[in-house]
MARVEXSE-834894 format. One record per residue (C-alpha): residue number from 1; residue in one letter; x, y, z. Coordinates in nm, 4 decimals, always signed. Example, Ala and Ser with C-alpha at 12.3 -4.5 7.8 and 13.67 -1.06 7.14 Angstrom:
// residues 2
<rec 1 A <+1.2300 -0.4500 +0.7800>>
<rec 2 S <+1.3670 -0.1060 +0.7140>>
END
This chain:
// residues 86
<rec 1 X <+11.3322 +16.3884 +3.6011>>
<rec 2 X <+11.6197 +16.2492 +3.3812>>
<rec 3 X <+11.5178 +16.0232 +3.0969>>
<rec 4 X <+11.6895 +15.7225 +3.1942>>
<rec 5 X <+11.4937 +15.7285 +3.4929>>
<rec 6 X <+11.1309 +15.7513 +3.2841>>
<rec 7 X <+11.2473 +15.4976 +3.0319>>
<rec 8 X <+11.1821 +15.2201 +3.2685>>
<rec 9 X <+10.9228 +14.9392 +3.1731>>
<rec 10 X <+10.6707 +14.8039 +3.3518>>
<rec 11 X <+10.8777 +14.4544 +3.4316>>
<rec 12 X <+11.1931 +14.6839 +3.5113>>
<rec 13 X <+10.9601 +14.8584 +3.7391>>
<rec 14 X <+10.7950 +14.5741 +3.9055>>
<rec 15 X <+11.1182 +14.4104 +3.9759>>
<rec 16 X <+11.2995 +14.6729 +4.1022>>
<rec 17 X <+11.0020 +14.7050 +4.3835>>
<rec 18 X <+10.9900 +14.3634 +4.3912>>
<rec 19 X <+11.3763 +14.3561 +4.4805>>
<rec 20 X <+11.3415 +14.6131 +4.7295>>
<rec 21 X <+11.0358 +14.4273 +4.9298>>
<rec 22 X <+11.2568 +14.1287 +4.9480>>
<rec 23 X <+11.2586 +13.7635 +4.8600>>
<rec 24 X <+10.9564 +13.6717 +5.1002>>
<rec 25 X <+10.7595 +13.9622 +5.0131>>
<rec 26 X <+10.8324 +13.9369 +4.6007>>
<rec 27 X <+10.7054 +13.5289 +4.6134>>
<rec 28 X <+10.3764 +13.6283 +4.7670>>
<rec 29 X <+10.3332 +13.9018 +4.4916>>
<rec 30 X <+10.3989 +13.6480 +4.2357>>
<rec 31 X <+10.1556 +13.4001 +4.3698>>
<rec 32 X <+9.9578 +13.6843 +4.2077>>
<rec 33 X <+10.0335 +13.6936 +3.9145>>
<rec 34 X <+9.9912 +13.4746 +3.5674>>
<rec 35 X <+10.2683 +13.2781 +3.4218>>
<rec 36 X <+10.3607 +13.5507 +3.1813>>
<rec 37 X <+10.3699 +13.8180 +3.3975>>
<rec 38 X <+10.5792 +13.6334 +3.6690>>
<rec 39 X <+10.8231 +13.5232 +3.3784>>
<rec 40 X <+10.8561 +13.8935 +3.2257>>
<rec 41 X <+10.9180 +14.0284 +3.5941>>
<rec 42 X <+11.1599 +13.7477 +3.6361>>
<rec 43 X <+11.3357 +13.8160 +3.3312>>
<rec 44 X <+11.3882 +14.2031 +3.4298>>
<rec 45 X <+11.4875 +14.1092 +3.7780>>
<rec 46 X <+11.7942 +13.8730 +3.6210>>
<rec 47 X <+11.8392 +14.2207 +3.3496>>
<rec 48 X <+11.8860 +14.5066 +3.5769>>
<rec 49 X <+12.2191 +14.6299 +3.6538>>
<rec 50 X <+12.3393 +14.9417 +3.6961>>
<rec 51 X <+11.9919 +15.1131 +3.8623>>
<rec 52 X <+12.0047 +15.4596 +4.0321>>
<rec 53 X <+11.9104 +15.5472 +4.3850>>
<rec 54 X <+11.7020 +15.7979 +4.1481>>
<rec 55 X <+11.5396 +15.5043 +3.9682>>
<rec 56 X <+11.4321 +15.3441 +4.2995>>
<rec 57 X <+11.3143 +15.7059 +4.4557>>
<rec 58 X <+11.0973 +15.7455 +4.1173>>
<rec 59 X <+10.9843 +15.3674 +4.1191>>
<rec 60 X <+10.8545 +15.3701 +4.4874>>
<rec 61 X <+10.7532 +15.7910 +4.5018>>
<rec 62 X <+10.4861 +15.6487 +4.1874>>
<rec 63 X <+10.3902 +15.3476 +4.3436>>
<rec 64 X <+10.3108 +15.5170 +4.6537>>
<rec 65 X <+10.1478 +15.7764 +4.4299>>
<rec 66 X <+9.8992 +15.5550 +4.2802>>
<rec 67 X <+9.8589 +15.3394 +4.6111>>
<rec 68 X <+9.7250 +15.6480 +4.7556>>
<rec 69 X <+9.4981 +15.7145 +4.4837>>
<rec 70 X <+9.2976 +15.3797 +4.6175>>
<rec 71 X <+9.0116 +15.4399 +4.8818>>
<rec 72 X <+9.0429 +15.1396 +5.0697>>
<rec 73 X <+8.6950 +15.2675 +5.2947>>
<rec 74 X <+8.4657 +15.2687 +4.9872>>
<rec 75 X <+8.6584 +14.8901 +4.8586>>
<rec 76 X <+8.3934 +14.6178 +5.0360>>
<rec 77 X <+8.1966 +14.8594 +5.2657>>
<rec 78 X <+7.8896 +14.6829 +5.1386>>
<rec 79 X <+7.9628 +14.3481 +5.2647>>
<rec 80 X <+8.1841 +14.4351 +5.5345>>
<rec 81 X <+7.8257 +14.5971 +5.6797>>
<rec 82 X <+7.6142 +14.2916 +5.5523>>
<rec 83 X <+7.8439 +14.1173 +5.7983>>
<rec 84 X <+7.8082 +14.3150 +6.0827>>
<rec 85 X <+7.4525 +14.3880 +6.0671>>
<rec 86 X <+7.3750 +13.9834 +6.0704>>
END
């Protein structure tokens, strides 16, 4: 992997997923999110220029990385069986 492509922030790469979900999706993220965060992401949005098909591939390849890394069976089962059981 190139450096440029691992010397993106954290606001460079939440914006440039943001930018790739779209307008509606990015505005429900940032419902989300505090002040600060939404600003920072906002400010990296309005930065970026010049970003690589490689930068998006590595952007979305880790975010789908660590997405998958979530077990979304073991998130709730407790109450989603409370619930079922009453």
């Amino acid at each position: 992997m190139a450096d440029k492509e691992v010397n993106i922030t954290g606001a460079q790469r939440a914006a440039i997923l943001m930018l790739g979900l779209g307008e509606s999706l990015a505005a429900e993220l940032m419902k989300h999110m505090d002040p600060a965060e939404v600003e920072q992401v906002g400010r990296a949005m309005n930065s970026l220029s010049g970003v690589s098909d490689e930068q998006v591939a590595h952007v979305l390849t880790s975010f789908h990385e660590e997405l998958g890394k979530i077990n979304p069976i073991g998130v709730g089962a407790s109450s989603f069986t409370e619930r079922v059981m009453l």
